[in-house]
Backbone as ProteinMPNN parsed JSONL, in Angstrom:
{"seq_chain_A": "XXXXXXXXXXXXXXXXXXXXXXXXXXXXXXXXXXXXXXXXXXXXXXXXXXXXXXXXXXXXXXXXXXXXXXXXXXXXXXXXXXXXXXXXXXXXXXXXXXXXXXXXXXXXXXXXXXXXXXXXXXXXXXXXXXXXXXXXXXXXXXXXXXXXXXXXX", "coords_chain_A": {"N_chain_A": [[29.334, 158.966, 55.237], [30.892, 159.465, 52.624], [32.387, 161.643, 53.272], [33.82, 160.654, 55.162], [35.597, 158.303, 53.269], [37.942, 159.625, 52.401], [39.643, 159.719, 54.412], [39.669, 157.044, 55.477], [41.053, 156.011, 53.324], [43.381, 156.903, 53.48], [44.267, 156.254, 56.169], [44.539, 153.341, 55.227], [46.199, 153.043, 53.206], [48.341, 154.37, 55.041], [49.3, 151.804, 56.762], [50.673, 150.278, 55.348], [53.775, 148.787, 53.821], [56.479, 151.107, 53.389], [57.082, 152.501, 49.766], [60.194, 150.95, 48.532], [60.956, 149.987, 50.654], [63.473, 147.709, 52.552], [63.515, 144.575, 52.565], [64.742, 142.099, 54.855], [64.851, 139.34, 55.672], [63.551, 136.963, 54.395], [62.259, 134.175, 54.732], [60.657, 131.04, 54.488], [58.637, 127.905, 54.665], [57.589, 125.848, 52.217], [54.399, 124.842, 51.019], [54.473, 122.1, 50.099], [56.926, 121.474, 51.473], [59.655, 122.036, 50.989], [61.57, 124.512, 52.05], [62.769, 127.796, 51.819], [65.287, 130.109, 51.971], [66.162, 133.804, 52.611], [68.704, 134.068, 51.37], [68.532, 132.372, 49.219], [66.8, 134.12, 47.437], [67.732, 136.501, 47.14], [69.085, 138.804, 44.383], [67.234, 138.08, 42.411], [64.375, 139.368, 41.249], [61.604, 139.698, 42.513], [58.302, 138.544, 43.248], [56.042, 139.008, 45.449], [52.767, 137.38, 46.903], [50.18, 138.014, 48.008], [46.914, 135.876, 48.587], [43.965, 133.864, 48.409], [42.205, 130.658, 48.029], [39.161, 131.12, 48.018], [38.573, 133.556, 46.792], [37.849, 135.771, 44.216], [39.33, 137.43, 42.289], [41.816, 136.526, 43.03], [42.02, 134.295, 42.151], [41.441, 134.69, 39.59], [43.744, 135.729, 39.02], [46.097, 133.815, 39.504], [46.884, 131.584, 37.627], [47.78, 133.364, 35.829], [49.875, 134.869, 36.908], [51.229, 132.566, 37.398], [51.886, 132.326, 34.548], [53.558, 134.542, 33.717], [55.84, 133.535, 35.587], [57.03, 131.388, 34.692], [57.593, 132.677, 31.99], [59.979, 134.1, 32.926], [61.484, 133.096, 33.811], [64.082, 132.366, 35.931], [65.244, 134.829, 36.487], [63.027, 136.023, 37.451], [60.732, 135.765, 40.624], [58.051, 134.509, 41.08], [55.738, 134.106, 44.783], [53.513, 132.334, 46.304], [51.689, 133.608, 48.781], [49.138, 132.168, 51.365], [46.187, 132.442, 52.358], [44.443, 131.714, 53.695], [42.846, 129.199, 56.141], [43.395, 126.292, 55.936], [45.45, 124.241, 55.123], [45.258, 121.772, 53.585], [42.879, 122.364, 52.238], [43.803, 124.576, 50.833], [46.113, 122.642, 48.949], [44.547, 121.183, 47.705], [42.666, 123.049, 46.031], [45.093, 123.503, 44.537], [45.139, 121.341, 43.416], [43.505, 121.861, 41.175], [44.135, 123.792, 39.706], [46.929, 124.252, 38.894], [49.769, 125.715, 39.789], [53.394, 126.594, 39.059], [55.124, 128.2, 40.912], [56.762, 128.562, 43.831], [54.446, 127.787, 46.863], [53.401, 128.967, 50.21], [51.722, 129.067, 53.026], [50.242, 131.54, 54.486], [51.786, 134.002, 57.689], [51.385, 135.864, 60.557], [53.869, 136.678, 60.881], [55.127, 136.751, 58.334], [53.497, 138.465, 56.848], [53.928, 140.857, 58.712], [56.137, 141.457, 58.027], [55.642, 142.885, 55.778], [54.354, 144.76, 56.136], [51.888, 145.022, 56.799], [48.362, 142.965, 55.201], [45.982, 143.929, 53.624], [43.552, 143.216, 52.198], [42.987, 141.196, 49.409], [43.912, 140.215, 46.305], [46.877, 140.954, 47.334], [49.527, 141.826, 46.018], [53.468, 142.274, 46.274], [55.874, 143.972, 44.516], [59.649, 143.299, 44.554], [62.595, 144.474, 43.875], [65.772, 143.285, 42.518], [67.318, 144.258, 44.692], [66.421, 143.863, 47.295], [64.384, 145.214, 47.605], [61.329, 146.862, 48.137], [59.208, 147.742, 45.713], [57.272, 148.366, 44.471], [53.266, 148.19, 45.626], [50.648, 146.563, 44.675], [46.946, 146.469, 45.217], [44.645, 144.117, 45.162], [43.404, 142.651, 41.828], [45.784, 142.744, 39.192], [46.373, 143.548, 36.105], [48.015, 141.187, 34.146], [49.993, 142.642, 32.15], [50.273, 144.851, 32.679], [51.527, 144.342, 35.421], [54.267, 142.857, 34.33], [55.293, 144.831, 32.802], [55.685, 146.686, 34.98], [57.618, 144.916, 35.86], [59.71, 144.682, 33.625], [60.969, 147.116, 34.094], [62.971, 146.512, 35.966], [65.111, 145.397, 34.916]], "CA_chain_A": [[30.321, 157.959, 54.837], [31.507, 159.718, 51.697], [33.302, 162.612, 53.403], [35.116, 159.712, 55.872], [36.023, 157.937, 52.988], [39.189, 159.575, 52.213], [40.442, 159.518, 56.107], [39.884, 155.589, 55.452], [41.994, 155.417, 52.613], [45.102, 157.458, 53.761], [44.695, 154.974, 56.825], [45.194, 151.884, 54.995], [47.695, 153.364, 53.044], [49.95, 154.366, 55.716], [49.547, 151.01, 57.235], [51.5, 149.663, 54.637], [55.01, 149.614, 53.442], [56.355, 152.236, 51.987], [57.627, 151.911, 48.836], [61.369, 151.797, 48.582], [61.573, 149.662, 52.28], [63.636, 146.713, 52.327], [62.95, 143.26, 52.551], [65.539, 142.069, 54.794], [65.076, 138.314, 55.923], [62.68, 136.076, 53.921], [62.383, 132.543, 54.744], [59.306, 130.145, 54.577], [58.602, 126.412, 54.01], [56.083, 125.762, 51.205], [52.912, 123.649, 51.623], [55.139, 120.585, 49.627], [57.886, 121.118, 52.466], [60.816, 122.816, 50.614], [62.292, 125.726, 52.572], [63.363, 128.805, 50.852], [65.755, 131.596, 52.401], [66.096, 135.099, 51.881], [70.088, 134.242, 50.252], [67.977, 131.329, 47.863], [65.881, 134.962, 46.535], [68.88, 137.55, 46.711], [69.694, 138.962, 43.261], [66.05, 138.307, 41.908], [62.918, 140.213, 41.31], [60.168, 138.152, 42.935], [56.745, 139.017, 43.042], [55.117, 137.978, 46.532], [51.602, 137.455, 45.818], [48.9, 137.232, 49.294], [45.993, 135.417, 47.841], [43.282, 132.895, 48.854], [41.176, 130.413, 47.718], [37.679, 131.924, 47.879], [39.224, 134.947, 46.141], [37.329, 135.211, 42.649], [40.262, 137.815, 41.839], [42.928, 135.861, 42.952], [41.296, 132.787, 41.725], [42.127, 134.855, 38.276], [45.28, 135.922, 38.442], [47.107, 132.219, 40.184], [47.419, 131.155, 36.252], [48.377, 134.537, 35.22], [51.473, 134.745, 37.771], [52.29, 131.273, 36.569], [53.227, 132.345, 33.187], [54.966, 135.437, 34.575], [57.041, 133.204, 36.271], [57.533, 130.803, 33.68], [58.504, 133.444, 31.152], [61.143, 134.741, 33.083], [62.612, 131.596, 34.969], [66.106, 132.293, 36.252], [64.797, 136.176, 36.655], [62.011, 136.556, 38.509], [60.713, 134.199, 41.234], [57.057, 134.35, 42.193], [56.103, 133.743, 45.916], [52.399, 132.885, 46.505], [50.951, 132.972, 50.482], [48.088, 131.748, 51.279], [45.77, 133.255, 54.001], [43.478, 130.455, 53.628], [42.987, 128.817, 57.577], [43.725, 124.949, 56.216], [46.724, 124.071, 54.2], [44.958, 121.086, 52.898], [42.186, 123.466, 51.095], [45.011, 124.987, 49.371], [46.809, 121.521, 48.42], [43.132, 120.685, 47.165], [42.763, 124.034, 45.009], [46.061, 123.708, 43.638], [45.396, 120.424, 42.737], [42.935, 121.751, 40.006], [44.263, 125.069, 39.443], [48.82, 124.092, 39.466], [50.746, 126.705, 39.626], [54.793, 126.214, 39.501], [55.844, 128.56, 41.362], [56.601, 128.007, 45.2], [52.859, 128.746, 47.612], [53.674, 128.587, 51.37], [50.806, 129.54, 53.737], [50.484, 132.998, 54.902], [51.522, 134.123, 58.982], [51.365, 137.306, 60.482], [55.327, 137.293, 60.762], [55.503, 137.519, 57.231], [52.575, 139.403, 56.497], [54.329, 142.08, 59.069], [57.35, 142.118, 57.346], [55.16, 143.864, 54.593], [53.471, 146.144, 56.201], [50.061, 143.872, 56.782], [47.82, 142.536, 54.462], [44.483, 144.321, 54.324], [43.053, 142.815, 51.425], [43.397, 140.353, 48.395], [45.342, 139.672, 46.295], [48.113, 141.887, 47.803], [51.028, 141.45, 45.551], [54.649, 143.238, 46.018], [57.594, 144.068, 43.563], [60.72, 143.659, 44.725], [63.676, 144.14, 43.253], [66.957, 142.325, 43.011], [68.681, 144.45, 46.175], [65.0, 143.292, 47.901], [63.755, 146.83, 48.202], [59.82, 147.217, 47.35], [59.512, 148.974, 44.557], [55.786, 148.322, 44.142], [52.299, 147.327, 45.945], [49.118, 146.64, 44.364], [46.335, 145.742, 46.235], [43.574, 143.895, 44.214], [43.866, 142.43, 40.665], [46.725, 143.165, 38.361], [46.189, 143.213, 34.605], [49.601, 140.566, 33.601], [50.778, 143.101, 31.08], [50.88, 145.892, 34.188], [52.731, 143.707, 36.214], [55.137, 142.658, 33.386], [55.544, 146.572, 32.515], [56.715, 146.786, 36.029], [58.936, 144.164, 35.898], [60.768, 145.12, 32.794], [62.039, 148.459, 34.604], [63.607, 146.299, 36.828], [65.89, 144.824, 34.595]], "C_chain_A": [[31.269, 158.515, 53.772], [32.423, 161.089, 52.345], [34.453, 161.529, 54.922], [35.899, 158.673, 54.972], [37.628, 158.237, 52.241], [40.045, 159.862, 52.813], [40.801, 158.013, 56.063], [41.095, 155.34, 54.385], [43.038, 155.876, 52.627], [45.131, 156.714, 54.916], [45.141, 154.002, 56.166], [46.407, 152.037, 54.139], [48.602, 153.382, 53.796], [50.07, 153.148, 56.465], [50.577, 149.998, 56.283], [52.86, 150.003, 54.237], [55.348, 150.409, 52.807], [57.261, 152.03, 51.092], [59.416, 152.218, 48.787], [61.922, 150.907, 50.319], [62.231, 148.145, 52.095], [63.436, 145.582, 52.84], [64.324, 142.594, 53.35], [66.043, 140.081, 55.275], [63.742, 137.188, 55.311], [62.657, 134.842, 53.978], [60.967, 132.217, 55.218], [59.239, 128.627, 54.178], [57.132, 126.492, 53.165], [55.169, 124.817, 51.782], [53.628, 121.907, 50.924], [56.408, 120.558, 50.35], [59.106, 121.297, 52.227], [60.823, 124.227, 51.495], [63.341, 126.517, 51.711], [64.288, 129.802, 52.154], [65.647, 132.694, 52.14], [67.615, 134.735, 50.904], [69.499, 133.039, 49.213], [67.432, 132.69, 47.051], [66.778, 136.184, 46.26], [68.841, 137.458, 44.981], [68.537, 138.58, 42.554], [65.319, 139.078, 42.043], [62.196, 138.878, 41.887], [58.937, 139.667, 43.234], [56.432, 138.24, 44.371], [53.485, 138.218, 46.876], [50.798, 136.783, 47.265], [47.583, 136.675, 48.601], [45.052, 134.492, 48.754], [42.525, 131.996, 48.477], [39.578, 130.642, 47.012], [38.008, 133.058, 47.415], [38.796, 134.857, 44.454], [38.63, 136.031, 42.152], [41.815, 137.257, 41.732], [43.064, 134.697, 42.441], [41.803, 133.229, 39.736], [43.89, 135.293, 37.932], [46.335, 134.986, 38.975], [47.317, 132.131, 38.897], [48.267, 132.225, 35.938], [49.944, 135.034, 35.753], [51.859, 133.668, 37.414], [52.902, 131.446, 35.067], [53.77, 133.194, 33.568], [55.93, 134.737, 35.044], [57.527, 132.241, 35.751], [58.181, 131.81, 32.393], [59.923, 134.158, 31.655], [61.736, 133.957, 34.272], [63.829, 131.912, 34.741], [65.943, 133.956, 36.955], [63.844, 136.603, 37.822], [61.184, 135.258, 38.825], [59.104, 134.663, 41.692], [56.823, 133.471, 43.548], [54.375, 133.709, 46.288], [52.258, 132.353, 48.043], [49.378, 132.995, 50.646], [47.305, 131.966, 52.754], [44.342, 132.608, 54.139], [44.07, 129.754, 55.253], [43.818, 126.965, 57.263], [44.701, 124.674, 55.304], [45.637, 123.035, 52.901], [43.681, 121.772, 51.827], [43.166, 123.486, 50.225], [45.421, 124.257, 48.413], [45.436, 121.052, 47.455], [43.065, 121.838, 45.65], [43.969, 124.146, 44.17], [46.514, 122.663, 42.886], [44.537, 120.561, 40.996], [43.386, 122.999, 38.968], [45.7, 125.493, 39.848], [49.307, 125.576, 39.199], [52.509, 126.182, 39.989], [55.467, 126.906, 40.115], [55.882, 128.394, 43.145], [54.878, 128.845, 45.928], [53.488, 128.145, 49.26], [52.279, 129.384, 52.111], [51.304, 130.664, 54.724], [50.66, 132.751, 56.814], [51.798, 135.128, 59.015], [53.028, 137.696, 61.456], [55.66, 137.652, 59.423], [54.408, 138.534, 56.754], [53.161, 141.289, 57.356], [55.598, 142.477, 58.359], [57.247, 143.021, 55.837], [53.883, 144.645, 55.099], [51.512, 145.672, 56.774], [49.558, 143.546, 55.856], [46.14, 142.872, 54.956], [43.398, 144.194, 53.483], [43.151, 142.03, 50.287], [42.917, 140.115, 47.408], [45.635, 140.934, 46.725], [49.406, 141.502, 46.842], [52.386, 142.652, 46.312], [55.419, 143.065, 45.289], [58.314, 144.164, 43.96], [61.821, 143.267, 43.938], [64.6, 143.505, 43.67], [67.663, 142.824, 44.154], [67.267, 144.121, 46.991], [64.3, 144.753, 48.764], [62.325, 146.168, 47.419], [59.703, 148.146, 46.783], [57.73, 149.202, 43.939], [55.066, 147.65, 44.852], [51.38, 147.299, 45.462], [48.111, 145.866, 45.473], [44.559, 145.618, 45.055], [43.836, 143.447, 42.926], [44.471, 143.154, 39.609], [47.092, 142.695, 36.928], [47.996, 142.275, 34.401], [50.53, 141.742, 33.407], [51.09, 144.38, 32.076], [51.744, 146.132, 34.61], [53.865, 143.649, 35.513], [55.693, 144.096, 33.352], [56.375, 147.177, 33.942], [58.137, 146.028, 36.323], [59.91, 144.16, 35.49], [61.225, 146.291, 32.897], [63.269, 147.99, 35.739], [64.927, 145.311, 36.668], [67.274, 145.784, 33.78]], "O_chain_A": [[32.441, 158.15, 53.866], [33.279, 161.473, 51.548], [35.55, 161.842, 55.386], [36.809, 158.071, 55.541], [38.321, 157.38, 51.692], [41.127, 160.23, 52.356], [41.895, 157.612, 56.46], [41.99, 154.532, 54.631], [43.87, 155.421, 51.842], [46.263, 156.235, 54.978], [46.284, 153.658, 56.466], [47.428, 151.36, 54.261], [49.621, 152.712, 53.628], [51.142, 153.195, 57.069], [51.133, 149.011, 56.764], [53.245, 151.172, 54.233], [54.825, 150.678, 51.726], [58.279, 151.418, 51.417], [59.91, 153.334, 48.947], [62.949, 151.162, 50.946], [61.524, 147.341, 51.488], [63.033, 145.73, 53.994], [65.236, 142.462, 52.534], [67.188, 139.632, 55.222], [63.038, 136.687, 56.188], [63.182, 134.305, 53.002], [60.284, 132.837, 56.034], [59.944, 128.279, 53.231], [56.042, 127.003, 53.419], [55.254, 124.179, 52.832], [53.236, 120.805, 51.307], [57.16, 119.654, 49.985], [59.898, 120.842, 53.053], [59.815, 124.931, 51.425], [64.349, 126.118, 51.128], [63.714, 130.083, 53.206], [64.866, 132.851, 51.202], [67.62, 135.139, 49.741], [70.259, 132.845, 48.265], [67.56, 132.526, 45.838], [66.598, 136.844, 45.237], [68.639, 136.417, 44.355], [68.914, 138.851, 41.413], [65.429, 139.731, 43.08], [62.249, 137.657, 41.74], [58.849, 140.891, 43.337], [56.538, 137.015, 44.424], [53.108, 139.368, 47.1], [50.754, 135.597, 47.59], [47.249, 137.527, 47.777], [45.427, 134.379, 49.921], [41.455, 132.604, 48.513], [39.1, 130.395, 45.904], [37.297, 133.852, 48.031], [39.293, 134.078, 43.641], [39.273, 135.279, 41.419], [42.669, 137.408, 40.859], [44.141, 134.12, 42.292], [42.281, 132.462, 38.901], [44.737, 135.182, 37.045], [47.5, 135.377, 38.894], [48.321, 132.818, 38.713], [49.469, 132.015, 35.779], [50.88, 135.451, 35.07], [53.024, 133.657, 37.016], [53.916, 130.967, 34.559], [54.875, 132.829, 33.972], [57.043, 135.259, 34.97], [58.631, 131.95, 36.211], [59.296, 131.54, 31.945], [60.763, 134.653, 30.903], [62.283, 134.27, 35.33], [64.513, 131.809, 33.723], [66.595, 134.189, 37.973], [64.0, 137.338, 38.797], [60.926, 134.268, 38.141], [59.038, 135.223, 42.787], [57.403, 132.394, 43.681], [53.828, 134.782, 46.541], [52.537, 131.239, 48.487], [48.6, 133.77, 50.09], [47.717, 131.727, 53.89], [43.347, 133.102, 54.67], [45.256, 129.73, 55.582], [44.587, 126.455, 58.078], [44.37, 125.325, 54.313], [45.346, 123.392, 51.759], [43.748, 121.549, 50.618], [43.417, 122.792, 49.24], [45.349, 124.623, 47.24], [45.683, 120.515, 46.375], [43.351, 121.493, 44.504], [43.924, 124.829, 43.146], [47.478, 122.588, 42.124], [44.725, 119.846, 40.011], [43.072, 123.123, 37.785], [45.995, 126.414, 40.609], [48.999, 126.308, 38.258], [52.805, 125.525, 40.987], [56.645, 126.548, 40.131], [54.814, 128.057, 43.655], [54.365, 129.929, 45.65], [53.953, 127.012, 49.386], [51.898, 130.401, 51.532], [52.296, 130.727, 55.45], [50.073, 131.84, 57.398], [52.344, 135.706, 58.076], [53.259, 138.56, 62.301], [56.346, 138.647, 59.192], [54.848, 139.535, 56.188], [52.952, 142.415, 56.904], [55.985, 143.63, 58.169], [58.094, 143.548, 55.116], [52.822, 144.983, 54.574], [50.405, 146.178, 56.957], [50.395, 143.786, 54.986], [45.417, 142.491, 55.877], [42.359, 144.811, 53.721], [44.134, 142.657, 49.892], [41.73, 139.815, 47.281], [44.885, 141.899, 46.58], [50.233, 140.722, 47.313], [52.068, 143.74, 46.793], [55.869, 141.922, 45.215], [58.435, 145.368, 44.187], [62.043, 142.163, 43.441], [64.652, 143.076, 44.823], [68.521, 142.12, 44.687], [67.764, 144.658, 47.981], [63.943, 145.085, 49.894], [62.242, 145.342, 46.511], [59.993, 149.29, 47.134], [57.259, 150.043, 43.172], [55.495, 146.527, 45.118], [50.798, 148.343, 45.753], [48.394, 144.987, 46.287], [43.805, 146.434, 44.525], [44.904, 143.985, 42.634], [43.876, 144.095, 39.085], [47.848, 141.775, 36.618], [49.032, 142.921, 34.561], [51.524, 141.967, 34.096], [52.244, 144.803, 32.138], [52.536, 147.074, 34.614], [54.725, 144.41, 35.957], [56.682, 144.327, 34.048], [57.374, 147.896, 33.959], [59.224, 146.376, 36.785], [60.947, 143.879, 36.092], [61.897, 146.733, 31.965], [64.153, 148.695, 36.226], [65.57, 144.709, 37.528], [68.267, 145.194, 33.353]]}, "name": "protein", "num_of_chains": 1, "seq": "XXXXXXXXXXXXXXXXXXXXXXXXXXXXXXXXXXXXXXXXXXXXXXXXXXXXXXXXXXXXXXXXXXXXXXXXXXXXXXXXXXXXXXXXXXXXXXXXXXXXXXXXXXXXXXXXXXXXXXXXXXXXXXXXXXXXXXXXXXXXXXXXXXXXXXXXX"}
């Protein structure tokens, strides 16, 4: 196992985007029934943030992207999807655990337009021309993220 494990991880790497690819049509309706475009996210950084429920990691960093995206309202837009099977779960979990920034439930049209999603949280950075400029995959210390963000200003 240990001499196939670093065939496995240049697979899941290259299954993903590569950094630097752009983002070129974004549109989704949230789970409260607002519809976003890609020209509503033009000219921002957003953060789009795969997550789930049953996710003890993502379960920590949903607050932690909410002040990110409260400290820099007008700037940067978090985008959380949700790869949770029932909407109403979600609407349930986010009734105890709000977040303000838009959550629309994950499909594998947008999940391809980044490359897949092969584990969670998945965040991406994109910048304001909607290039990806960053993926993490797995929990992302705030002050990280932030540190990324403020190169992008």
């Amino acid at each position: 196992m240990k001499k196939l494990l670093p065939f496995l991880i240049i697979g899941i790497l290259s299954c993903s985007k590569e950094k630097g690819s752009q983002i070129k049509d974004l549109s989704f309706k949230t789970i409260d029934g607002k519809i976003y475009r890609w020209e509503d996210l033009k000219g921002k950084v957003l953060i789009v943030d795969f997550w789930a429920t049953w996710c003890k990691p993502c379960q920590k960093s949903l607050p932690e992207l909410n002040e990110i995206y409260k400290k820099y309202e007008g700037k940067v837009v978090v985008i959380g999807f949700s790869k949770d099977d029932n909407e109403e779960v979600v609407k349930s979990f986010l009734a105890k655990v709000p977040v303000s920034y838009p959550v629309a439930m994950s499909n594998r049209k947008v999940e391809e337009m980044f490359g897949g999603i092969l584990g969670l949280p998945t965040s991406f950075l994109i910048d304001k021309d909607g290039r990806i400029v960053r993926r993490f995959l797995g929990y992302v210390p705030p002050d990280i993220l932030e540190e990324n963000i403020r190169r992008l200003f």
